[in-house]
C-alpha positions in Angstrom: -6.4 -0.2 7.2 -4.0 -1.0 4.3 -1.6 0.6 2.9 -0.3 0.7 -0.7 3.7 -0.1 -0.5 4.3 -0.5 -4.2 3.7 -1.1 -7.9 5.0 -4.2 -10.3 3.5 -3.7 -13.2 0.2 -3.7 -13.7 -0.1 -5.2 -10.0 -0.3 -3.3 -6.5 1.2 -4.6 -3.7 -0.6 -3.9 -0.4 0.4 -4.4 3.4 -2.5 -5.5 5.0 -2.5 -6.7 8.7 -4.1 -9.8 9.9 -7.4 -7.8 10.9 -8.6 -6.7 7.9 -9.6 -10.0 6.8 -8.8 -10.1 2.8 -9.3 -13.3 1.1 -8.3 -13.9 -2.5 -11.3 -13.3 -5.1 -12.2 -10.2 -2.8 -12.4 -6.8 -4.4 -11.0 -3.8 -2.8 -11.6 0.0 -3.0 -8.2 2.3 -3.5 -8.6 5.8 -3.0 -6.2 8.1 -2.8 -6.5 12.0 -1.4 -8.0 13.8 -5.1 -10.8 11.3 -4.1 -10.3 9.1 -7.0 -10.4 5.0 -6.5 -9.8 2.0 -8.6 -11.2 -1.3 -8.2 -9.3 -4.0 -7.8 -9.3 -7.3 -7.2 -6.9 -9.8 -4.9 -5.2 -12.7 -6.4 -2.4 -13.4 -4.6 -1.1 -13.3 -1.1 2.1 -13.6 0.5 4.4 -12.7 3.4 6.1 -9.6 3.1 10.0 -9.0 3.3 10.9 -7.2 6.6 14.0 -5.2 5.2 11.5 -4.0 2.3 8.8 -3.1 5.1 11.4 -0.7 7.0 12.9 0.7 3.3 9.1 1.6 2.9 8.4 3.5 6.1 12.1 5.3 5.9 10.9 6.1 2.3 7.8 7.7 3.7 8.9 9.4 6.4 11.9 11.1 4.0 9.2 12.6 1.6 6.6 13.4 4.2 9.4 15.5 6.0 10.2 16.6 2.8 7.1 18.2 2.0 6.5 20.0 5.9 10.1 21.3 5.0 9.0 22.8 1.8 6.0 24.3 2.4 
């Protein structure tokens, strides 16, 4: 399953693990949890910065505590 990490523009940058098999060309469903989705379409791949992978998953485990704490 991938994961949307970030935005740069009018691009999405997605962290994808070697099993789910994207190619460039492919097009790829995003839906997020008000079931809305874009299409979009992969151009461009690339190996992803550790330190940038760990910021990520800090980042989301900050607001998702955030939000239990707050309810």
């Amino acid at each position: 399953m991938m994961k949307v990490i970030g935005k740069e523009g009018n691009d999405l940058i997605l962290l994808a693990l070697k099993e789910d098999h994207v190619e460039k060309g492919d097009y790829l469903m995003v839906n997020d949890n008000n079931d809305k989705a874009l299409l979009i379409q992969m151009y461009d791949e690339s190996y992803l910065n550790t330190e940038s992978v760990v910021d990520d998953m800090i980042k989301d485990e900050i607001i998702r505590l955030s939000s239990i704490e707050n309810r």
